[in-house]
VEXLUM-795087 format. One record per residue (C-alpha): y, x, z; residue number from 1. Coordinates in nm, 4 decimals, always signed. Example, Ala and Ser with C-alpha at 12.3 -4.5 7.8 and 13.67 -1.06 7.14 Angstrom:
2
-0.4500  +1.2300  +0.7800  1
-0.1060  +1.3670  +0.7140  2
END
This chain:
539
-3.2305  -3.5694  -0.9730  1
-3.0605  -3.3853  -0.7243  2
-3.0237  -3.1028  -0.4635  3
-2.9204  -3.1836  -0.1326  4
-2.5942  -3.1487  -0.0187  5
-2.6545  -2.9744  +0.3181  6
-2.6795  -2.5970  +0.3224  7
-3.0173  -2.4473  +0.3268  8
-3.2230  -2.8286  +0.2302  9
-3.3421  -2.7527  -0.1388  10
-3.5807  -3.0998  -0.1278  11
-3.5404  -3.3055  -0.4472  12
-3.4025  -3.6465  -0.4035  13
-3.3696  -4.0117  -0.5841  14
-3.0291  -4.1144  -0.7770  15
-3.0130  -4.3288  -0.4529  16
-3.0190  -4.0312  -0.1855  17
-2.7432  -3.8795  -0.4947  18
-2.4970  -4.1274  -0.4516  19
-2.5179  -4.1634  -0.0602  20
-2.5104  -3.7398  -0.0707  21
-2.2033  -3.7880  -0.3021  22
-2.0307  -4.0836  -0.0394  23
-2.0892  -3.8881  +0.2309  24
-1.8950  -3.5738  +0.0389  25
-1.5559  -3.8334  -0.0513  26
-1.5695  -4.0059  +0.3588  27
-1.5585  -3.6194  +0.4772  28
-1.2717  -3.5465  +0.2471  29
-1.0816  -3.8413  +0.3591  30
-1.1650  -3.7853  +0.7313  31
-1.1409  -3.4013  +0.8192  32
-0.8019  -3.3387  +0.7277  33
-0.6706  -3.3735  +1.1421  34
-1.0191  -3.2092  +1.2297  35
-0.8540  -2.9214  +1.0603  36
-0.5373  -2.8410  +1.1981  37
-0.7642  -2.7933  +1.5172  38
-1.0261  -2.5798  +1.3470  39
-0.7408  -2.3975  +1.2125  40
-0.5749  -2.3407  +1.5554  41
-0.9663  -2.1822  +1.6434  42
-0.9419  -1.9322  +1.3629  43
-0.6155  -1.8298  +1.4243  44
-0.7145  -1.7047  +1.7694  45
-1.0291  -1.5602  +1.6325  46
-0.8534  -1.3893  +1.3268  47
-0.5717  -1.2871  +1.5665  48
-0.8034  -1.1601  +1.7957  49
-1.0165  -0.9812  +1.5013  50
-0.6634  -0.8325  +1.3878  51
-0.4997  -0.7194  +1.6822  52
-0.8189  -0.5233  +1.8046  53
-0.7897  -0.3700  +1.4788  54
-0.3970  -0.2832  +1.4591  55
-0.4373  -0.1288  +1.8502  56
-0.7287  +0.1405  +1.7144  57
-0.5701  +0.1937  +1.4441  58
-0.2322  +0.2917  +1.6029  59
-0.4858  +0.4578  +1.8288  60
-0.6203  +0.6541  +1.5233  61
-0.2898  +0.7658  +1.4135  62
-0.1379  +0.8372  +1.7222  63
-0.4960  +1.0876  +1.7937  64
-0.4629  +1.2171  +1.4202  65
-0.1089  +1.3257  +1.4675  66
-0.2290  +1.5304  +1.8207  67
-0.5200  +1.6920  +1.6072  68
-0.2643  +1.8592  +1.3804  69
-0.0063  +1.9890  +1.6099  70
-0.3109  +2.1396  +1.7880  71
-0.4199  +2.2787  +1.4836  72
-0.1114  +2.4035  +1.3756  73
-0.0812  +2.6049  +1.6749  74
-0.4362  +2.7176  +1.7045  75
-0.7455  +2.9580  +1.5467  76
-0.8494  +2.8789  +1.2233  77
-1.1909  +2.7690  +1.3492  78
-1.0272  +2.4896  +1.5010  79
-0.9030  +2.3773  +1.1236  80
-1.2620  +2.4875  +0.9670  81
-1.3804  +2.2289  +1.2198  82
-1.1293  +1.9751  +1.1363  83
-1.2296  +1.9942  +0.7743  84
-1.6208  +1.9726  +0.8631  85
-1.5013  +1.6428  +1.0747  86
-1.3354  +1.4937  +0.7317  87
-1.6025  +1.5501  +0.5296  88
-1.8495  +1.3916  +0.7860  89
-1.6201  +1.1067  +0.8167  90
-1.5552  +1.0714  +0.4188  91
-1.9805  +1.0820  +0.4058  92
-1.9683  +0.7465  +0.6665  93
-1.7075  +0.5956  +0.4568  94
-1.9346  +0.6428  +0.1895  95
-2.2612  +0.5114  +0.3107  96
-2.0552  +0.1975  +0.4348  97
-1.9159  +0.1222  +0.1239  98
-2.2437  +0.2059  -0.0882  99
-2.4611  -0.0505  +0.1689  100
-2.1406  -0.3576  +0.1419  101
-1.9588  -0.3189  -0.1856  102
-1.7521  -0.5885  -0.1253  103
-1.5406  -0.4051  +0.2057  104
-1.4137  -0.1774  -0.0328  105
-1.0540  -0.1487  -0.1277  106
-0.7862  -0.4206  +0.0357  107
-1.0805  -0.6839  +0.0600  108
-0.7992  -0.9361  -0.0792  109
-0.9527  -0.9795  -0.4030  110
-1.2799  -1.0663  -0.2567  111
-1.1637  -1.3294  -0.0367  112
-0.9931  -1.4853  -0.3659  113
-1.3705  -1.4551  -0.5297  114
-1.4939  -1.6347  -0.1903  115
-1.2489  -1.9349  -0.2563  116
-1.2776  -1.9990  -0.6144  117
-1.6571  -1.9638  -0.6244  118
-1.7316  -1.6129  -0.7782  119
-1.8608  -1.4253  -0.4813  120
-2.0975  -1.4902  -0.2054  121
-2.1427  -1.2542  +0.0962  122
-2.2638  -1.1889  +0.4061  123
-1.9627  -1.2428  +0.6617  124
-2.0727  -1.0707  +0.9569  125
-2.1903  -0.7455  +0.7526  126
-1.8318  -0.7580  +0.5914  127
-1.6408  -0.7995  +0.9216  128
-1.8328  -0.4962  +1.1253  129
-1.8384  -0.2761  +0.8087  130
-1.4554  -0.3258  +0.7161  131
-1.3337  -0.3211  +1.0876  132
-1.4647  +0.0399  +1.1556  133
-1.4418  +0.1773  +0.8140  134
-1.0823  +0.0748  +0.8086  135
-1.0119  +0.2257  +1.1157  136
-1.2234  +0.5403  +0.9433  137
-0.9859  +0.5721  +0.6654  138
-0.6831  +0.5791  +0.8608  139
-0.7669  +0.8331  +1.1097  140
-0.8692  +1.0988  +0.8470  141
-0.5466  +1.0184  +0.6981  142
-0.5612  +0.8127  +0.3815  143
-0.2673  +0.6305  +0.2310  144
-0.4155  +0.2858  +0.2607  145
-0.3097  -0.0168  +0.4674  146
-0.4008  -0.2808  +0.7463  147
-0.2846  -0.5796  +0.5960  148
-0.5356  -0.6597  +0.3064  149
-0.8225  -0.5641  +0.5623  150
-0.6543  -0.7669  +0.7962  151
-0.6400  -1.0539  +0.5382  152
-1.0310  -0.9964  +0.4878  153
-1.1084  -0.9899  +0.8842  154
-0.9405  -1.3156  +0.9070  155
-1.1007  -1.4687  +0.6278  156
-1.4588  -1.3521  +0.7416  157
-1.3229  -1.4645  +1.0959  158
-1.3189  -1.8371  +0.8739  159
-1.5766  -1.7731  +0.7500  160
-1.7597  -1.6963  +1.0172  161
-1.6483  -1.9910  +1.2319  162
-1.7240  -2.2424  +0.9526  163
-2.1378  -2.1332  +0.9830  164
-2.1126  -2.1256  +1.3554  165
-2.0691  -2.4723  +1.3342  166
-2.2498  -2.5417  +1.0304  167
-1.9734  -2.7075  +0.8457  168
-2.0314  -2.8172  +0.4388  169
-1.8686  -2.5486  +0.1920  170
-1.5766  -2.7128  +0.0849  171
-1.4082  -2.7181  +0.5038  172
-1.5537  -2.3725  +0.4855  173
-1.2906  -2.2912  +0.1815  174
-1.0544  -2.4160  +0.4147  175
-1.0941  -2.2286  +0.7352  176
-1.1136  -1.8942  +0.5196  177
-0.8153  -1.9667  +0.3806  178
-0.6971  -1.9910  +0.7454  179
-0.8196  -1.7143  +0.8416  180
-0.6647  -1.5003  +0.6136  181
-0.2837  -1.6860  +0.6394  182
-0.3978  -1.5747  +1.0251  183
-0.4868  -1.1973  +0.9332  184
-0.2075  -1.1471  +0.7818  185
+0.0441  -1.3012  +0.9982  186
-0.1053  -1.1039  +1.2761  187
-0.0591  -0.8022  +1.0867  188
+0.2541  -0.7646  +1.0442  189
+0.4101  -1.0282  +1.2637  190
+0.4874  -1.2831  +0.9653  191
+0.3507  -1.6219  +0.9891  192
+0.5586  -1.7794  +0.7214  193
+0.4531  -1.5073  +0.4917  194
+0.0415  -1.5405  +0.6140  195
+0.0986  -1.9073  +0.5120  196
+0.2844  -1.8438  +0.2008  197
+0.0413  -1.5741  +0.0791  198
-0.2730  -1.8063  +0.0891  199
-0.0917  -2.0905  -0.0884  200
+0.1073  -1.8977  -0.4011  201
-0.1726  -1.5871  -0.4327  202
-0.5351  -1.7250  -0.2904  203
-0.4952  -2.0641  -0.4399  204
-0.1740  -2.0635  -0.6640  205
-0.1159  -2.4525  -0.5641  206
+0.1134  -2.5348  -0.2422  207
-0.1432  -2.8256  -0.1529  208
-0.0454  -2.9852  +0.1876  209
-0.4007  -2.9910  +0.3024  210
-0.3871  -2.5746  +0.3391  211
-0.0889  -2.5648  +0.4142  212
-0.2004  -2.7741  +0.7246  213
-0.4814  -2.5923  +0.8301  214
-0.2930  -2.2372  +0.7646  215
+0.0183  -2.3153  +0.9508  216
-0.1965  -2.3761  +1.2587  217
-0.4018  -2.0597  +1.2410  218
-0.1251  -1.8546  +1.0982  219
+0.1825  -1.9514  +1.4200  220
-0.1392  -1.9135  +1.6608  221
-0.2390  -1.5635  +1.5279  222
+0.0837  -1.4870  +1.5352  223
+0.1940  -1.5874  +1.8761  224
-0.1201  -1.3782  +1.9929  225
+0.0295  -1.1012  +1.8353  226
+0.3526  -1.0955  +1.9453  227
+0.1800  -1.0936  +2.3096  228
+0.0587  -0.8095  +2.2551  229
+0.2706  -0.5906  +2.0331  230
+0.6067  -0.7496  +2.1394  231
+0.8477  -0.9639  +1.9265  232
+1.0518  -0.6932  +1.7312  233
+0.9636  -0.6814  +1.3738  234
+0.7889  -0.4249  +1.2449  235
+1.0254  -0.2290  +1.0437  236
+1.3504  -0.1686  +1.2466  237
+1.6563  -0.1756  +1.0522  238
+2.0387  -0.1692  +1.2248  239
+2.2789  -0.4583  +1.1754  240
+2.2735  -0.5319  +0.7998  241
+2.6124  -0.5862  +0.5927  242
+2.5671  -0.9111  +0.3294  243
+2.5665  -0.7717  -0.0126  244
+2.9031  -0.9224  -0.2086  245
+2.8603  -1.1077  -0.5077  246
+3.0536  -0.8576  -0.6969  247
+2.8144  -0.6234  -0.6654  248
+2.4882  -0.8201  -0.7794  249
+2.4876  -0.6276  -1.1044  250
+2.3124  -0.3642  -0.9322  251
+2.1004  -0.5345  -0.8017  252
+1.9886  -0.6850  -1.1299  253
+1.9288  -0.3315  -1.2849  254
+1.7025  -0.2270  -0.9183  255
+1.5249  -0.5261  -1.0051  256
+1.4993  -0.4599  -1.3596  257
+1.4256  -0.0494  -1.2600  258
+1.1728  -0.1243  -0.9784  259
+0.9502  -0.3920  -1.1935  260
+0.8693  -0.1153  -1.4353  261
+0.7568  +0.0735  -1.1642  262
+0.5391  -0.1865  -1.0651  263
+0.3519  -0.2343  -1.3856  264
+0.3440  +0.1737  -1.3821  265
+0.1864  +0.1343  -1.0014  266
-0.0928  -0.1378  -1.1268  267
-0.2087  +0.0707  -1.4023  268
-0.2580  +0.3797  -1.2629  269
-0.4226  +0.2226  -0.9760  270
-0.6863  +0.0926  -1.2109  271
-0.7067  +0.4599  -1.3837  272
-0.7667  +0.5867  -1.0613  273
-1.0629  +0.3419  -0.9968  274
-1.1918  +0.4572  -1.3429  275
-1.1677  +0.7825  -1.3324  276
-1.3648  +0.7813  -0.9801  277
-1.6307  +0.6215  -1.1442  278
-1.6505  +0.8684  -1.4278  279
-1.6726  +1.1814  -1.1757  280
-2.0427  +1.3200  -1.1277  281
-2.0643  +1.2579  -0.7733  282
-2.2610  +0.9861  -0.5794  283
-2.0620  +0.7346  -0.4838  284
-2.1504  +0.7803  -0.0793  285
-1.9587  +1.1699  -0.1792  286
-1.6488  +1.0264  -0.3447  287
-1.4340  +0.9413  -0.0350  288
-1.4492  +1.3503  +0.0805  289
-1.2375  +1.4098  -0.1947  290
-0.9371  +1.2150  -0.0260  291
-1.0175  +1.3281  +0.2964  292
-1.0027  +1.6874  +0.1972  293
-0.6542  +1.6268  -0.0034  294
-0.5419  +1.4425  +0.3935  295
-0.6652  +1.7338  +0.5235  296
-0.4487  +1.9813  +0.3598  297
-0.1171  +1.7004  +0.3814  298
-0.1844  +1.6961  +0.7014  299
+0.0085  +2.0463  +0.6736  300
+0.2046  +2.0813  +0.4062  301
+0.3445  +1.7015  +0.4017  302
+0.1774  +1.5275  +0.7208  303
+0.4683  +1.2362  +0.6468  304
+0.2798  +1.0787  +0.3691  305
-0.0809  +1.0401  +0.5819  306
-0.1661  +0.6717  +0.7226  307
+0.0110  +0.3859  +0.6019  308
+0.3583  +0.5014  +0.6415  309
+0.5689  +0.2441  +0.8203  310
+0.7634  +0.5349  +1.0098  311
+0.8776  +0.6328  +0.6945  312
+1.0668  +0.2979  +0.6582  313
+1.1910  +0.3180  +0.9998  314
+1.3348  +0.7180  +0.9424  315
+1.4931  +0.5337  +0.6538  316
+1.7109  +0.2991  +0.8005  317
+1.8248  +0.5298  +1.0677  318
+1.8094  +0.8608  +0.8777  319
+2.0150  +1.0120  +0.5568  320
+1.7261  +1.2329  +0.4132  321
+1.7971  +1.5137  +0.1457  322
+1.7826  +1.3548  -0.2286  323
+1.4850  +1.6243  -0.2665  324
+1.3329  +1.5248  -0.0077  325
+1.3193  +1.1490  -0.0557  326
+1.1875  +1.2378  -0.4568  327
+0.9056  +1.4403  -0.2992  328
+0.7847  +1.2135  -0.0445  329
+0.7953  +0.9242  -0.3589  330
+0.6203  +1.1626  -0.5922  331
+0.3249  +1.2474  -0.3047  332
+0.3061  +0.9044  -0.1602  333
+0.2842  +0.7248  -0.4696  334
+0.0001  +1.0553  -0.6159  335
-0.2287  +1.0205  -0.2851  336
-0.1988  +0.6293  -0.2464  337
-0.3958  +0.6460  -0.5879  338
-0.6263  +0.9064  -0.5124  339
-0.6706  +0.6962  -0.1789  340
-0.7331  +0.3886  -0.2750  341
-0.9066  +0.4940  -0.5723  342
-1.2184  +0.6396  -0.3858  343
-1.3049  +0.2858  -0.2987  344
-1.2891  +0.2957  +0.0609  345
-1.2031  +0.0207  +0.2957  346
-0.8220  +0.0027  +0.3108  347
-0.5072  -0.2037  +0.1555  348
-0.2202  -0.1278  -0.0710  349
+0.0237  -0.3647  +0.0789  350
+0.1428  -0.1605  +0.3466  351
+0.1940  +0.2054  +0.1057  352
+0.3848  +0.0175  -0.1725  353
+0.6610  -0.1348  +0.0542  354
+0.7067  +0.2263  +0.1292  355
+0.7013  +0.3405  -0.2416  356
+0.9401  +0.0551  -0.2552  357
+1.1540  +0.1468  -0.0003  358
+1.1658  +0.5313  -0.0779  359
+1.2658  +0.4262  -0.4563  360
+1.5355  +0.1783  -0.2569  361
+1.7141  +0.4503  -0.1084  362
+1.7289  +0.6952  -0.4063  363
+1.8523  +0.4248  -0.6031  364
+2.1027  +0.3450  -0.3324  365
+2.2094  +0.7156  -0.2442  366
+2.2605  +0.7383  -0.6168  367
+2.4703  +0.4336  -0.6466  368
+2.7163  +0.5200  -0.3401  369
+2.7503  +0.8197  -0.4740  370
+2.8347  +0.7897  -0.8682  371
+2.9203  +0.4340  -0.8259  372
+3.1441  +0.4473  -0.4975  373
+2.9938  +0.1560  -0.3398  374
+3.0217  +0.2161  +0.0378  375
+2.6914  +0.4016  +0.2068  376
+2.6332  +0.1226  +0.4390  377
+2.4109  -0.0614  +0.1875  378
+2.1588  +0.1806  +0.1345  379
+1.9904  +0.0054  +0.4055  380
+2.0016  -0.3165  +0.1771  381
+1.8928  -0.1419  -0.1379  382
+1.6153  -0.0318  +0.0426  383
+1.4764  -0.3707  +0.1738  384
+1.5486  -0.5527  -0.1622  385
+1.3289  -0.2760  -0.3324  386
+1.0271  -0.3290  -0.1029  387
+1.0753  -0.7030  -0.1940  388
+1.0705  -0.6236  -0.5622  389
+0.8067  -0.3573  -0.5639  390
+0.5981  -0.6606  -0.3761  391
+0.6848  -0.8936  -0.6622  392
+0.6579  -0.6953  -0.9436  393
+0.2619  -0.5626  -0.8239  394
+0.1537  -0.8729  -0.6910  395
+0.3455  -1.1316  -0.8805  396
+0.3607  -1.3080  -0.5817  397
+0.8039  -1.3624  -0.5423  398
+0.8621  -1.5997  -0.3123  399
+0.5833  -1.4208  -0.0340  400
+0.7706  -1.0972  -0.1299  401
+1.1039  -1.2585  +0.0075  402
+0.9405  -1.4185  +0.3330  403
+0.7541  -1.1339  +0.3797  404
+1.0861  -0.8729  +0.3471  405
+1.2754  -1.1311  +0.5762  406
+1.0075  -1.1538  +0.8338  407
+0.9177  -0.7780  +0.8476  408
+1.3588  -0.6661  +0.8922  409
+1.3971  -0.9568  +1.1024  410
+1.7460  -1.0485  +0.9104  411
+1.7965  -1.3355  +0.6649  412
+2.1236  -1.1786  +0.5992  413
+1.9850  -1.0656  +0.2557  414
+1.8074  -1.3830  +0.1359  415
+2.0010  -1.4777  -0.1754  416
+2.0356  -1.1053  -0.2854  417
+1.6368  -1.0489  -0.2165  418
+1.5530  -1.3959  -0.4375  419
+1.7669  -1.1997  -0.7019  420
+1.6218  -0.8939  -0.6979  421
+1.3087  -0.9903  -0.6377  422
+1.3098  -1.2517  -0.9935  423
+1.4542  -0.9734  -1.1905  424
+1.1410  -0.7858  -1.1185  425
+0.9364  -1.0679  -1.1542  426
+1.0848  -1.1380  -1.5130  427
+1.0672  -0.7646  -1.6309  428
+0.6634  -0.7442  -1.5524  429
+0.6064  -1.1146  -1.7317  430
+0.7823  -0.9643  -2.0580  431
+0.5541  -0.6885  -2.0250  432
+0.3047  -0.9212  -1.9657  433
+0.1707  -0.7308  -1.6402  434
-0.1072  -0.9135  -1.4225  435
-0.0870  -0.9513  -1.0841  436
-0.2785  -0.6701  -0.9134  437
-0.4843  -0.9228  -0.7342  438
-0.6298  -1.0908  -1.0467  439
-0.7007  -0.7435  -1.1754  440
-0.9149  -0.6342  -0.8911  441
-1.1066  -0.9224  -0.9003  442
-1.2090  -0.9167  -1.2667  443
-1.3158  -0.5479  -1.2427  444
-1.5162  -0.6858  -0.9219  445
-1.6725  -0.9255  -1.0990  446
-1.7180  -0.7305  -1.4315  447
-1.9031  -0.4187  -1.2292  448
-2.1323  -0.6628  -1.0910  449
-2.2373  -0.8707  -1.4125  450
-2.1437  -1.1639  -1.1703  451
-2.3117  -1.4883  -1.2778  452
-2.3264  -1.7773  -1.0743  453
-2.7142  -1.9031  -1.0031  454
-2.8043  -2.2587  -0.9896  455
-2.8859  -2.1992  -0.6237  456
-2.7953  -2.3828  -0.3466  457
-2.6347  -2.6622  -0.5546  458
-2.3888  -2.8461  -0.3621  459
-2.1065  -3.0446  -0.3965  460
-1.7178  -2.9277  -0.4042  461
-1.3965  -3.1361  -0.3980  462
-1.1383  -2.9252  -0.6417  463
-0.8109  -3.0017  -0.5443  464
-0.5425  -2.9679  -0.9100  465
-0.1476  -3.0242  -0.9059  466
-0.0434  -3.1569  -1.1952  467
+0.2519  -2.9932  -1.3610  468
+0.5658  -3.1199  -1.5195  469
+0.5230  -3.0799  -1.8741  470
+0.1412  -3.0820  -1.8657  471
-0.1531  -3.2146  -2.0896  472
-0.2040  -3.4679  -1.8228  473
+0.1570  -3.5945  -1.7640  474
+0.2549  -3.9584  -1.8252  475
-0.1565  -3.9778  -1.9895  476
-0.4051  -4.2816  -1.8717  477
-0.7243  -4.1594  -1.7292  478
-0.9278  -4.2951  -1.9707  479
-0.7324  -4.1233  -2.2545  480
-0.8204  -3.7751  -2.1187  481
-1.1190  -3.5535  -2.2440  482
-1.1978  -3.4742  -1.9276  483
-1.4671  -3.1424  -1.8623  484
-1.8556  -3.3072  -1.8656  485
-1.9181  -3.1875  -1.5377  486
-1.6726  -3.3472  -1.3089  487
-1.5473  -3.6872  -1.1630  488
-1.2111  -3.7611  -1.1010  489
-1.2335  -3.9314  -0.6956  490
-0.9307  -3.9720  -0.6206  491
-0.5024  -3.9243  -0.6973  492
-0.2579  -3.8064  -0.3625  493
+0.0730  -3.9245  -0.4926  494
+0.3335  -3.8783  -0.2288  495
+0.0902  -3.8544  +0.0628  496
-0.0914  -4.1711  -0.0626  497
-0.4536  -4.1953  -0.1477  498
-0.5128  -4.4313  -0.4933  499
-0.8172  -4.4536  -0.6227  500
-0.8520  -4.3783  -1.0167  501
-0.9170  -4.6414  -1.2521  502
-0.9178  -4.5893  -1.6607  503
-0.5565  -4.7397  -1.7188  504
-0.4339  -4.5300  -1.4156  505
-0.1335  -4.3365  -1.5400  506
-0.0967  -3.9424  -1.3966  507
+0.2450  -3.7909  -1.2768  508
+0.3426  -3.4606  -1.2796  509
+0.3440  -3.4109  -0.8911  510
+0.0053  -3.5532  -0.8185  511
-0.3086  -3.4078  -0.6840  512
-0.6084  -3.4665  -0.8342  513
-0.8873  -3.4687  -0.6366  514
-1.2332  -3.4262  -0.8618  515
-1.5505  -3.3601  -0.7554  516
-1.8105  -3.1610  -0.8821  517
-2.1365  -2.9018  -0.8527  518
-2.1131  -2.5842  -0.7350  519
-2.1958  -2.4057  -0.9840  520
-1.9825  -2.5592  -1.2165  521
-1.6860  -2.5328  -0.9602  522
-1.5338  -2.1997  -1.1605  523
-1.5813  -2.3550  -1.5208  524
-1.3975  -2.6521  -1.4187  525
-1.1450  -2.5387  -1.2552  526
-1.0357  -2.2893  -1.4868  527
-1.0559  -2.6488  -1.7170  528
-0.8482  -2.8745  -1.5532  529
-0.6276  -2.5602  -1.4345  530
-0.5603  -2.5816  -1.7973  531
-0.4960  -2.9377  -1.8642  532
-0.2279  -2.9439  -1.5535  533
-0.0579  -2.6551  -1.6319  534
+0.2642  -2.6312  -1.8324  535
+0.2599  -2.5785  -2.1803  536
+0.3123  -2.2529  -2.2738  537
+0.5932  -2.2758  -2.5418  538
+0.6751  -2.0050  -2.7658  539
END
C-alpha cells in the first residue's frame, strides 16, 4: 500500500499503481535535468526581479532615514518625540509580522536549508510578502541587519513559488529553490560565482553537477539583471590593490588565526542574544521596539553603525580613520548587530559581519604598519582578507568566503593570500570545534518548534550522496552494505555516466549515489548514508 505520488492525491493504491508511481519518479530523474537549466534561467529572472525591487527600497529606505536625522538634528524636539513614536510603531509591525510567519525571521537562510533537506514546510507566498516589506522595515528604522540572507530567502520562495505555479513533483521543486537562492544572492551583491557556490558548499554541502546546472543558469541571469540596473562596479570600492609578498604571509596566518576566534566569539553571542530575547517579559510582537529605540538614539550619537553598513567598507579603503575611532565603531557595530538580529526580525547577518570583518582588518593592519613597519598600502589588503576570514570562520563556508571577497572588491589580485587567510580561520574554529552559524540557526528553529515530520503527503524523493575518499562505502560491493531499511539504491553517476546498481557492483569514492526513498524518511536517511559516504573521522 501506497500514497500517491502527485501532490495533493491521498487515494490508496495497489503494489501495481506503487511500482508504476515509483517508474514514473526514476524516468523524471533521468529526463528533467535539460528541462532545468531552462527553469533555472525562469527563476533567475524572477529571483532577480524579487531582489532588485528589494535592494532599490531599501537604498530608498536608507537614503530617506539618513534625511530624517539631519532634519532632526536641526529641528524642535517634537520633531524627534515624533520620530521615536514612528520607531516604536514600526518595531510593533515588525512584530506582528514576525509573530503571524515565524519562519521570515532572522536571515531566512536557515529556513531555506530546512526547506531542502526536509525539516520545514511553509507557505511561500506568505514568506515572500512578509519578508520583502519587513526587511525593508528593519532597515529604515535603522537596524544592523542585512539584504543578502533575505535576499537568499526571496529567491528561494521565488523557486519555490515557480515550482507550484507549474505544479512540478517535490524533488524539481528542491531544485528550483536551490536556484532561486544561488539567484538571490548573486543579485544581491553582484556575485554569481559566489550565489552558485553558496547553494552547493552551505545549502547542500555536495558540489553535485545537477545544481550546479540549474544554479548557474538562474544565478548569471539574476545577475545580469542586476548589473542592468545597479551598474557593473562591485559593491565595495577599493583603489588599485598591491599583491601581498610571500614574505609577509606570517601575518596573515596570525589575522587568520586572530579573526577565527572572533568568529566563534560572534556565533555565540549571537545565540545569547536570541536567548536572552526570549527570556525578557515582553510579548514577542513588543520585542523589536527595543532595537528600534537603541537606532533611534545611534541615529545621533553614532548614525555610522545604522543599516547594513557597506559605506563603512567603502570610507575604509579610501579613508585613514583615528585608531579610536575604528575600536568604537567595532565595539558598537558588533553590540547592536546582536541586539539587532537578536529581536528576531526579518534581516541577515551577512552583510554586518564583513564589516565587523573589515573594521577588525584595518586595526589589525594600522597596527601592523605601524609596530611592524610593513608599508601602509596594505591596509587595504588586511582589510579584505579579514572580511574573507570573518565569513569563514562564522559560516564555515571557505571557499564562498574567497569568491565572495573576490567578487564583491572586484580584484583577484589577493586570491592566494585570501585562500590563506581564510583556512587559517577555518582551522582555528574546527579546533574549537565551532559550528557553522547556519547549522546552529536551524537546530534552534527546529528545536523551538518541536519539529516532527508527519506522515502526510507521502511522496517520493531522489537523495542525491557523493561518496567520499576514505568512506564506509569506498571500494565495498552493494550487496555487502547495511544499507538504511527505508531506501533503494536506483542508480550510480560515475563520471557523467548513468549505471544501474547490481549486488556485485563495486562503489568509488567520486560517485553519486542516487537512492530513492519516502518523504518522510528523506531526513533519517540522509543523515544515514551522509554517514556511510563521509570520511572517517580519525583521531
Amino acid at each position: 500500500m501506497f500514497i500517491n505520488f502527485k501532490r495533493g492525491e491521498k487515494k490508496l493504491h495497489t503494489n501495481n499503481t506503487s511500482r508504476s508511481n515509483t517508474s514514473q519518479t526514476l524516468n523524471k530523474w533521468l529526463d528533467f535535468r535539460l528541462q532545468l537549466f531552462f527553469e533555472g534561467i525562469i527563476t533567475g529572472l524572477l529571483a532577480g526581479g524579487a531582489v532588485i525591487s528589494y535592494r532599490i527600497l531599501l537604498d530608498k529606505s536608507e537614503n530617506l532615514r539618513n534625511a530624517v536625522y539631519l532634519i532632526l538634528k536641526n529641528g524642535e524636539w517634537s520633531l524627534t518625540l515624533l520620530w521615536f513614536c514612528f520607531l516604536i510603531a514600526i518595531g510593533v509591525l515588525l512584530g506582528y509580522l514576525v509573530k503571524k510567519e515565524p519562519d521570515i525571521s532572522g536571515s531566512g537562510v536557515s529556513q531555506v536549508k530546512g526547506i531542502l533537506h526536509g525539516y520545514l514546510k511553509v507557505n511561500w507566498f506568505r514568506i515572500l510578502y512578509s519578508k520583502f516589506f519587513g526587511g525593508v522595515l528593519a532597515i529604515f528604522g535603522g537596524l544592523s541587519l542585512g539584504l543578502a540572507g533575505p535576499s537568499v530567502q526571496l529567491g528561494a520562495t521565488m523557486g519555490q513559488g515557480f515550482s507550484r505555479f507549474l505544479g512540478r513533483l517535490r524533488i524539481e521543486e528542491k531544485f528550483l529553490i536551490t536556484s532561486g537562492a544561488s539567484a538571490g544572492l548573486a543579485a544581491a551583491f553582484n556575485a554569481p560565482l559566489a550565489g552558485v557556490i553558496f547553494s552547493l558548499e552551505e545549502m547542500h554541502k555536495n558540489f553535485s553537477h545537477h545544481v550546479l546546472t540549474s544554479a548557474m543558469a538562474a544565478s548569471l541571469t539574476a545577475d545580469f539583471l542586476s548589473q542592468s540596473f545597479f551598474g557593473q562596479e562591485p559593491l565595495f570600492s577599493f583603489p588599485t590593490l598591491s599583491t601581498f609578498p610571500l614574505r609577509n604571509y606570517p601575518y596573515l596566518i596570525i589575522l587568520g588565526l586572530i579573526i577565527g576566534i572572533f568568529g566563534i566569539v560572534f556565533n555565540i553571542i549571537l545565540i545569547k542574544s536570541l536567548n536572552i530575547y526570549q527570556k525578557i517579559p515582553l510579548p514577542v510582537h513588543l520585542r523589536p521596539v527595543l532595537p528600534l529605540i537603541i537606532a533611534g538614539l545611534l541615529g545621533f550619537l553614532m548614525p555610522e553603525v545604522l543599516g547594513g553598513g557597506h559605506h563603512i567598507v567603502n570610507l575604509l579603503s579610501t579613508t585613514n580613520l583615528p585608531l579610536l575611532f575604528l575600536l568604537t565603531l567595532l565595539i558598537l557595530k558588533f553590540i547592536f548587530t546582536m541586539v539587532s538580529y537578536g529581536s528576531g526580525v526579518p534581516g541577515g547577518i551577512f552583510l554586518p559581519l564583513l564589516v565587523i570583518g573589515a573594521l577588525a582588518g584595518n586595526i589589525y593592519g594600522f597596527l601592523v604598519c605601524k609596530y611592524f613597519n610593513l608599508e601602509p598600502q596594505f591596509i587595504n589588503n588586511f582589510i579584505i582578507l579579514a572580511m574573507a576570514a570573518y565569513f569563514t570562520a562564522i559560516v564555515k563556508a571557505p571557499i564562498t568566503g574567497s569568491i565572495l571577497i573576490t567578487e564583491l572588491t572586484g580584484s583577484f589580485s589577493h586570491l592566494l593570500a585570501m585562500i590563506t587567510v581564510s583556512m587559517s580561520a577555518y582551522i582555528i574554529s574546527e579546533l574549537m570545534n565551532s559550528k557553522p552559524i547556519y547549522d546552529v540557526l536551524l537546530n534552534r528553529i527546529l528545536k523551538n518548534k518541536n519539529k516532527s515530520l508527519s506522515d502526510e503527503n507521502k511522496e517520493k524523493i531522489i537523495i542525491e550522496v557523493p561518496v567520499c575518499l576514505g568512506s564506509n562505502l569506498e571500494n565495498k560491493c552493494i550487496k555487502d552494505i547495511q544499507w538504511p531499511p527505508s531506501c533503494l539504491l536506483v542508480g550510480i553517476e560515475r563520471g557523467g555516466q548513468e549505471i544501474i546498481p547490481k549486488g556485485d557492483t563495486k562503489i568509488f569514492a567520486g560517485d553519486y549515489l542516487i537512492v530513492l526513498t519516502d518523504e518522510t524518511e528523506e531526513v533519517s536517511t540522509r543523515k544515514k548514508l551522509q554517514t556511510l559516504a563521509s570520511e572517517k573521522t580519525i583521531y
